[in-house]
N, C-alpha and C positions, 0 to 999 in steps of 0.2 A: 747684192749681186747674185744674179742667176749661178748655180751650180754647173760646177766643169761640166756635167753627164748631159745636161742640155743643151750643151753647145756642142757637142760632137758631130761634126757635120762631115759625110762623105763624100770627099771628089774624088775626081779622075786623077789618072799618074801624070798626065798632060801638067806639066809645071807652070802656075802662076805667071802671068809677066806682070813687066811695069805696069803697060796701058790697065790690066783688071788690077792694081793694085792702086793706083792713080783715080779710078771709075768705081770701086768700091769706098775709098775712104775720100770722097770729095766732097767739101761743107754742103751740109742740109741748108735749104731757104730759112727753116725755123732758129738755127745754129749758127754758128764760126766754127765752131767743131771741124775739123775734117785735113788733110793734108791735099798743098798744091803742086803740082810740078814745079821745077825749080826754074829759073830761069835761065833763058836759053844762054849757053856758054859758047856760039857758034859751030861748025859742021866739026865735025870728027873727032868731039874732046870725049864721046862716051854720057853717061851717066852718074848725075850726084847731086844726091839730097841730103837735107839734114829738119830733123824737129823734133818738139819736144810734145813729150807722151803725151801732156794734156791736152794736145790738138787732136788726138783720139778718145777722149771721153765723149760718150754717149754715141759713138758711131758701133759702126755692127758688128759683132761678132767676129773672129776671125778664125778659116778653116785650115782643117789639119791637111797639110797639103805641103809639095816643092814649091819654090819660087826662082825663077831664072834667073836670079841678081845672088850677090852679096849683101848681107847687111847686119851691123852689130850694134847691140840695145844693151843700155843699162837703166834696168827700171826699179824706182823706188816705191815704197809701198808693197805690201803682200800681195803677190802675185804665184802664176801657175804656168809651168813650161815647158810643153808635151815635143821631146825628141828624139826620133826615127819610134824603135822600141822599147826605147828604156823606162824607166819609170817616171811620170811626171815628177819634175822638181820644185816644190812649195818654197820661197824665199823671201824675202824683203828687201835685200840690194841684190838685185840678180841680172847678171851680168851675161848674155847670150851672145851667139854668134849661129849665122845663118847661111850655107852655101849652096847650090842648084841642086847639089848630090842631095840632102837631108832634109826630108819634111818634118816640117814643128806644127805648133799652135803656141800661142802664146794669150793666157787668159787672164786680165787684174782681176783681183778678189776685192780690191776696195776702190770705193769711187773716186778717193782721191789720190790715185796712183802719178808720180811724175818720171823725171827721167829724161833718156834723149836717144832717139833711134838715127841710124846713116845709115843708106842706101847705097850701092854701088854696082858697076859692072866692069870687066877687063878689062875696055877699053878705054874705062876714065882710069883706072888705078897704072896701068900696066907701062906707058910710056915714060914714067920717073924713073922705071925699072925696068931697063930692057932685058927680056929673057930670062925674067922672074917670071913663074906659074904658080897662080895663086892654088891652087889647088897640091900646090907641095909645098906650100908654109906649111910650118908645125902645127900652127892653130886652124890649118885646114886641111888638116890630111886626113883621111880614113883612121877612125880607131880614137881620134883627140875627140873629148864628152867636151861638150859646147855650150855648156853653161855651169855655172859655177857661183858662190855666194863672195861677195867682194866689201871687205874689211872700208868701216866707214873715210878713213883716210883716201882708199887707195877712189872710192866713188868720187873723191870731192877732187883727185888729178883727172880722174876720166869725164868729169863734167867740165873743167877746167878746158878741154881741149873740145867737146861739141860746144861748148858755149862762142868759142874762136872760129870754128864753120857755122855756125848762127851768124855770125855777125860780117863772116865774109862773103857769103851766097851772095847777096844781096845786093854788094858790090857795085861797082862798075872800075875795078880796078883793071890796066888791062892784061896783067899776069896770074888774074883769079883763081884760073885752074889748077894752076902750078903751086900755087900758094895752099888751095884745097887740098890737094895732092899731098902736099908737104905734112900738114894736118893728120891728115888719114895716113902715111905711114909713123905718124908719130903715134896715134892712137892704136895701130895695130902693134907696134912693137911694146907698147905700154899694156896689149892686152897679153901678148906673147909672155911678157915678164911676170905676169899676176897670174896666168892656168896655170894650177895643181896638177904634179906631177906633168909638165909636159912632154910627148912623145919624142924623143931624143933624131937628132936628124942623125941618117947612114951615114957610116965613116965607110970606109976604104975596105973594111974587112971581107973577105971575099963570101966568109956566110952571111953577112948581114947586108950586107948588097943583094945575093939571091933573095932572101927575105925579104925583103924592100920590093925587089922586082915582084916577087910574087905576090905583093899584102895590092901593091899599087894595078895587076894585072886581076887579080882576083873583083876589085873596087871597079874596072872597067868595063864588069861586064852585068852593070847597075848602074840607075833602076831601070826597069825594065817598064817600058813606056808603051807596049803593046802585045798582044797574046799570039803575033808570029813576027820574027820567028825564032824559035825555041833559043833555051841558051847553048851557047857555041863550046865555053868550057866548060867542062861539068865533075871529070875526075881529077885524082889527084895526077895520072897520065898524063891529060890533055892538060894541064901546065908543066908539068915537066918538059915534054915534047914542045911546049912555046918556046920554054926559056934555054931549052936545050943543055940540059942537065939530064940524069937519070930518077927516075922515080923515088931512088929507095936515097939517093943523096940529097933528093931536097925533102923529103921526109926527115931525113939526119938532119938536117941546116934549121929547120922549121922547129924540129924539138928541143934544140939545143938553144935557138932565139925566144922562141913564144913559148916553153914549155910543151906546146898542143901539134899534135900531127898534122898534117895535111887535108887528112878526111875529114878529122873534126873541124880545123879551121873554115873548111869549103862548105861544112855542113851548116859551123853555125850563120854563116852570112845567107846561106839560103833559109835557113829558117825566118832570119832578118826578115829577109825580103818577100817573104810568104804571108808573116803578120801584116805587113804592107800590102800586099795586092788583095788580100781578105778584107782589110778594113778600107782600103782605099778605090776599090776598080767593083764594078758588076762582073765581072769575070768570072766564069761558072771553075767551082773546085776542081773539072776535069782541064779545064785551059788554063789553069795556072797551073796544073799538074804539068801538062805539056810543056809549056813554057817553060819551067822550070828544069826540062832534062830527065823528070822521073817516067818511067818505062809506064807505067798504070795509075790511078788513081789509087788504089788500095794501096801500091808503095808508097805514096804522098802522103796517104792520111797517116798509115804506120808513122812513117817520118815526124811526119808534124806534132806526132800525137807524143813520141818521143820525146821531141823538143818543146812540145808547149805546154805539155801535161793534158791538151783538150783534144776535140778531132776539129778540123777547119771549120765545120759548120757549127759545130758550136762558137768556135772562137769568133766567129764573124754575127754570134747573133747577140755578143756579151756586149 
C-alpha cells in the first residue's frame, strides 16, 4: 500500500456531497469494486446507505476534505485516520465518526482491510426524532475526538447491527425506512456508549450553560468556506456582547469550566482553522489573514507561528 504522504491530496473547503461521493467510488468496468446508491426509498425519507469496506478495495484514494453527510465506519485491518488537525490515528479496529463540520481522510494500510461504513443526512435520521439536532449529540458536538480504537467484543456488537442495515436496504418491506432508522439510532447510542471519555451534556448550571453557549457560538463561526467575508466574531468582546454577559464574567465562567481563558480558547480554534485553509484552499496567506479577523499579515504569521512552531508558508509547503 502506497504511503499516507502520497495520498495527500488538496481540495477546496467547498464540502464533498453525496453525488461526488457516489461518482468517485462507482464500480470500474474491470471490477465490482466500488459503492452504489441505495435504493430509492420514495420522496422526502432523506439519505441512507450502508456497505461493507471491501466494496472499496482497489478504488481511489480518498481526499482530505468535509463532506455534507454524516457517516460512521468501523474498519478492520490496519488502517490511518487523518481528522481536522489532530494527529493521524494508526489502528486496527477503528472506529470513526464523520460530520459536515470536520474534514478527514481515511487511508487502509493493508489490502485486506474489512468492516462496514453508513452514510446519512438529517433528513433521513431526523423524523424518528423530532427536534433532535444532530449536531448537539455528544458524539457530535465540537470538541468530541471522533475516532477511537474499539475492544474486539464491542466490533463484533457494532457489526452485528450494519450487518441488519445490509440485509434491510434491499428490501421491499414497506416500513423500511423507519425500520433503518430504528437501526441507525441503535448504532449511534451504541457508539455514544463505547467514546472515551465522552463530552458530558450542559445541565442547568447557569456557568456551564454560558459555556456551552459560547463553545456552540464560537463552532458557528466555522468553516469558513470562502475568503469574504471576513469573520464576524473575533474577540473575546464580540461574544460576550453576543451572549450578553460582561467580558470579564465570561472569561470567569470559561476558566473555571475549561481551565483556558477566552482568548486562548478563541485563539486556539483559529489556529485550527488556519492549519485548514493552508493545507486545504489556494488562498494566499494575506486572505486567510483577512478572513480570519487579523489586522496585517505579519500579525497572522506571528500568530501562527506561535501556535504552530512554523510560519504559514512553511507550514503549507510540509
Amino acid at each position: 500500500m502506497t504511503d499516507a504522504s502520497n495520498y495527500y491530496l488538496i481540495s477546496s473547503m467547498k464540502p464533498n456531497t453525496l453525488a461526488a461521493f457516489y461518482e468517485a467510488l462507482a464500480p470500474g468496468s474491470a471490477s465490482a469494486a466500488g459503492v452504489v446508491p441505495p435504493p430509492d426509498m420514495g420522496p422526502g425519507v432523506g439519505h441512507f446507505n450502508v456497505f461493507a469496506l471491501a466494496e472499496l478495495r482497489g478504488t481511489p484514494p480518498m481526499a482530505f476534505n468535509r463532506r455534507n453527510y454524516y457517516k460512521i465506519t468501523l474498519c478492520r485491518g490496519r488502517s490511518q485516520v487523518e481528522c481536522a488537525d489532530q494527529a493521524p490515528h494508526v489502528g486496527t479496529n477503528t472506529l470513526f465518526l464523520v460530520t459536515p463540520r470536520v474534514p478527514y481522510r481515511w487511508l487502509p494500510l493493508t489490502e485486506d482491510f474489512g468492516g462496514y461504513s453508513c452514510l446519512f443526512d438529517d433528513a433521513f435520521l431526523l423524523p424518528a426524532r423530532p427536534g433532535v439536532v444532530l449536531a448537539e449529540l455528544p458524539i457530535f458536538r465540537p470538541g468530541a475526538y471522533p475516532v477511537w480504537e474499539v475492544a474486539e467484543a464491542d466490533c463484533a456488537a457494532i457489526e452485528a447491527i450494519f450487518e441488519k442495515m445490509l440485509r434491510e436496504l434491499p428490501s421491499g418491506y414497506a416500513y423500511r425506512p423507519d425500520l433503518l432508522r430504528t437501526y441507525l439510532w441503535e448504532l449511534l447510542h451504541l457508539v455514544q456508549k463505547l467514546q472515551p471519555a465522552p463530552t458530558p451534556l450542559a445541565t442547568h448550571r447557569a456557568a456551564e450553560r454560558v459555556a456551552t453557549q459560547f463553545a456552540e457560538l464560537l463552532e458557528q463561526q466555522f468553516p469558513r468556506l470562502s475568503p469574504q467575508p471576513p469573520l464576524r466574531l473575533r474577540t473575546a468582546a464580540d461574544y460576550a456582547d453576543q451572549l450578553a454577559v460582561h467580558v470579564n464574567h465570561l472569561n470567569r465562567v470559561l476558566k473555571e469550566t475549561t481551565g483556558q481563558t477566552t482568548t486562548v480558547l478563541i485563539g486556539r480554534r483559529l489556529a485550527q482553522e488556519a492549519k485548514l485553509l493552508l493545507r486545504q484552499t489556494t488562498w494566499s496567506v494575506s486572505e486567510i489573514a483577512d478572513n480570519l479577523g487579523f489586522a496585517d499579515v505579519a500579525h497572522f504569521c506571528t500568530f501562527f507561528k506561535r501556535n504552530a512552531g512554523q510560519t504559514p508558508g512553511d507550514f503549507r509547503r510540509v
